[in-house]
C-alpha positions as CSV (number, residue, x, y, z in Angstrom):
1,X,32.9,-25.7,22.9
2,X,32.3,-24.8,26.2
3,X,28.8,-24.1,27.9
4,X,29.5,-21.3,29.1
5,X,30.0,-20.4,25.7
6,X,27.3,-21.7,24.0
7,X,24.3,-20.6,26.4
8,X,24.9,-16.9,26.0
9,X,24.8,-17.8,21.7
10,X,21.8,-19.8,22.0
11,X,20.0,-17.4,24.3
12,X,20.8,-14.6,21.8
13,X,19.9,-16.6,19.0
14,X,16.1,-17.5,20.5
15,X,16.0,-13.6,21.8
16,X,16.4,-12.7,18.3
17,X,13.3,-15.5,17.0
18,X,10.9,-14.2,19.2
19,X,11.5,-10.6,18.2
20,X,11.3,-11.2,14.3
21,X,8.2,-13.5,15.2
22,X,6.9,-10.5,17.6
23,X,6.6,-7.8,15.1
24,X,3.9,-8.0,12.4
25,X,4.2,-7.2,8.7
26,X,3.5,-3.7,7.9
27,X,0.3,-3.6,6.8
28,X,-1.2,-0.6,4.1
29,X,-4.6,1.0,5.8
30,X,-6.5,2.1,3.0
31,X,-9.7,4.1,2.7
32,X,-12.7,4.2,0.1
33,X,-11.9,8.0,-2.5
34,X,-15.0,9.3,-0.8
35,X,-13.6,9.5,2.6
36,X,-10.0,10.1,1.7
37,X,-10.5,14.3,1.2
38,X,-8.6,15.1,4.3
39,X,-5.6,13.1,3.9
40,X,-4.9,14.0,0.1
41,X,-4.9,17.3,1.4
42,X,-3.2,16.7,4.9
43,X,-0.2,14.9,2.7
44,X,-0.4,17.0,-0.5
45,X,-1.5,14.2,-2.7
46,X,-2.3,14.3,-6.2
47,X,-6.5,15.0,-6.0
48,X,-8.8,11.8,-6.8
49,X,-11.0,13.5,-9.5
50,X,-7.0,13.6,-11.3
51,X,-6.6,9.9,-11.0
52,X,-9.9,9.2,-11.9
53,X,-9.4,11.5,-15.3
54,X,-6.5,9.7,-16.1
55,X,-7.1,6.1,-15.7
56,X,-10.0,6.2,-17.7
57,X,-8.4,8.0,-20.5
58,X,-5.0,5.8,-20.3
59,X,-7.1,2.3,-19.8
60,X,-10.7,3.5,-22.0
61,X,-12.3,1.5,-19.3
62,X,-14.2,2.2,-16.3
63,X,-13.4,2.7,-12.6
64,X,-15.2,0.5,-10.6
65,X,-13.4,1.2,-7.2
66,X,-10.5,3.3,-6.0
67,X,-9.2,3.2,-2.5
68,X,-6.3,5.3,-1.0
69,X,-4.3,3.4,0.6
70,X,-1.2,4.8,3.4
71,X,2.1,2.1,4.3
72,X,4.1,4.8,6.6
73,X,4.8,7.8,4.3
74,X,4.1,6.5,1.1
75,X,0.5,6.5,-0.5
76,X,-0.7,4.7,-3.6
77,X,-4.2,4.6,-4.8
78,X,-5.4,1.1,-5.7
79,X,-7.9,1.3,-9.0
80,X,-10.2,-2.0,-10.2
81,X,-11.2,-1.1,-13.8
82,X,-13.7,-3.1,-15.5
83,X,-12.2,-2.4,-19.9
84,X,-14.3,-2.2,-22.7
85,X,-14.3,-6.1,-23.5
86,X,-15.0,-6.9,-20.1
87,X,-11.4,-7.7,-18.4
88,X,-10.6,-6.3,-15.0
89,X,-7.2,-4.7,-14.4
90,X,-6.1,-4.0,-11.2
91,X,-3.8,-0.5,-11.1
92,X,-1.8,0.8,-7.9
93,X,-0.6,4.8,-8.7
94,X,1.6,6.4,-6.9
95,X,-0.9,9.3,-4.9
96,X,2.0,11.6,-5.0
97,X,3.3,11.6,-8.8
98,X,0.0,10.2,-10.3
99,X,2.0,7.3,-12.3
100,X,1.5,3.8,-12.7
């Protein structure tokens, strides 16, 4: 092949590296339930207290923290629960539906 030919590829090709390398990993900013009133209400999200009420009675165990947490237009809440013989279970609910 010609150079003429190849330099415009391999210029291209390195362009296209250093953009994928560029741009981060979208990254979920969450909050603590306590301070996440305003944007469950901004976003029409299903209410804490709700998710609270039904992780306990779906798991019988204790919350031990809850975060909201936002990637773009989709919100999850992230639940640790500490169950009645001790294991941990890690739940992430959909903030709009309530399922998980």
């Amino acid at each position: 092949m010609d150079c003429r030919v190849l330099k415009p590829i391999a210029v291209a090709a390195l362009t296209a590296v250093i953009l994928s390398a560029a741009a981060p990993p979208a990254r979920a900013a969450c909050v603590p339930w306590k301070s996440a009133g305003a944007l469950i209400s901004q976003n029409s999200l299903v209410p804490g207290n709700v998710i609270y009420k039904k992780v306990q009675s779906k798991t019988g165990g204790k919350v031990i923290s809850a975060t909201l947490c936002q990637n773009g237009s989709n919100f999850v809440y992230k639940v640790v629960v500490l169950g009645k013989k001790g294991n941990v279970k890690n739940l992430t609910i959909n903030a709009r539906t309530g399922q998980f």
